[in-house]
N, C-alpha and C positions, 0 to 999 in steps of 0.2 A: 269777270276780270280775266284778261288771258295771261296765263302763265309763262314770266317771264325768268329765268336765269342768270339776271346782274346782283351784283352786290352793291347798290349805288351807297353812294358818300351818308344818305338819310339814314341806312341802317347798319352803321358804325358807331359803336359807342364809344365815346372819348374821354368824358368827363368823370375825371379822379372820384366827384362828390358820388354818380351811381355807381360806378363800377365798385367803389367803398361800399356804398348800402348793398349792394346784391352779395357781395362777400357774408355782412352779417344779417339782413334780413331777407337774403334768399334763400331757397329751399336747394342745397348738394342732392349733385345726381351723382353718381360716380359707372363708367364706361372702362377699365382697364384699354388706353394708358390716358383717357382723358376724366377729368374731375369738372363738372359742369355746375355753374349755378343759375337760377333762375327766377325769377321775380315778377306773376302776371302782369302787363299794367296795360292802362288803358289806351296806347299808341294806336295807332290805324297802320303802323307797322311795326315788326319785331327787329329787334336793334342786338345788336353782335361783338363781344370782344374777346380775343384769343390774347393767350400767355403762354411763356413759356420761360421759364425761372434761369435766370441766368447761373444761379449756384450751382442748376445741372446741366447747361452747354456752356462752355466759356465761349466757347468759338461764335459771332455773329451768327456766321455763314450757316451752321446746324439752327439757328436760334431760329433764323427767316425760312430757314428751311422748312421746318414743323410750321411755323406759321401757315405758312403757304397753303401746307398739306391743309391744315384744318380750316383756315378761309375757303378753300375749292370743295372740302365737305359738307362745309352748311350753304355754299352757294349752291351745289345741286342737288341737294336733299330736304331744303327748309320750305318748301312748294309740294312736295308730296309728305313730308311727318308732320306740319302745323295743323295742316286741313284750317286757316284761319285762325287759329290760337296766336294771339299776340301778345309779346312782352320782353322784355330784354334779358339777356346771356352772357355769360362769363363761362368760357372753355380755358381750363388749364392743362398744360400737358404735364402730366409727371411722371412718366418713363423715365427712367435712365438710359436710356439707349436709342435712338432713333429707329421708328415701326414703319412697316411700310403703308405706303397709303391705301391702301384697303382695308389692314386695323382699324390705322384712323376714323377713316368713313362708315365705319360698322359702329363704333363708338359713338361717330356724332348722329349719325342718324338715329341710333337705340335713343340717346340720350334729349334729343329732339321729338321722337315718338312717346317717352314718358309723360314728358314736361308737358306735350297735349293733350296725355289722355288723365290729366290729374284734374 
């Protein structure tokens, strides 16, 4: 399978009901400044969702910000830490402050590294 770099539409998760179960029946990673959950399952792809709490940006424009950041980290890091581990994610940012994107990415890829080698 060659290694490709997109984030397609298949591995976004969207659906209120998992992203609920991964809250309580996944297993927290925690990465300073990101809080990570995790849940193996049996997809033929790993499936992806970032937050970032509005009680700590008011402002949109910070809120898409961090997003951004942490979509662009597990889009090129999730092909070198799975090695084939598949399953769905919940990235939360809980900084109070906006990190720059190399934190970020040292976080999601640590926290991507775990979650395979469990």
């Amino acid at each position: 399978m060659p290694m490709t770099y997109s984030f397609p539409k298949e591995q976004r998760l969207r659906q209120r009901e998992t992203i609920a179960s991964l809250t309580l029946k996944g297993t927290p990673l925690f990465k300073f400044p990101i809080k990570g959950y995790y849940l193996p399952g049996g997809e033929a792809v790993s499936r992806y969702a970032v937050s970032v709490p509005k009680k700590s940006f008011k402002r949109a424009v910070k809120r898409n910000l961090l997003k951004r950041r942490m979509r662009e980290a597990i889009r090129l890091n999730q092909a070198d830490c799975l090695n084939g581990f598949c399953g769905d994610y919940l990235f939360v940012y809980i900084a109070k402050d906006i990190c720059e994107y190399s934190v970020i990415e040292a976080a999601v890829r640590e926290i991507l590294s775990k979650s395979a080698s469990k």
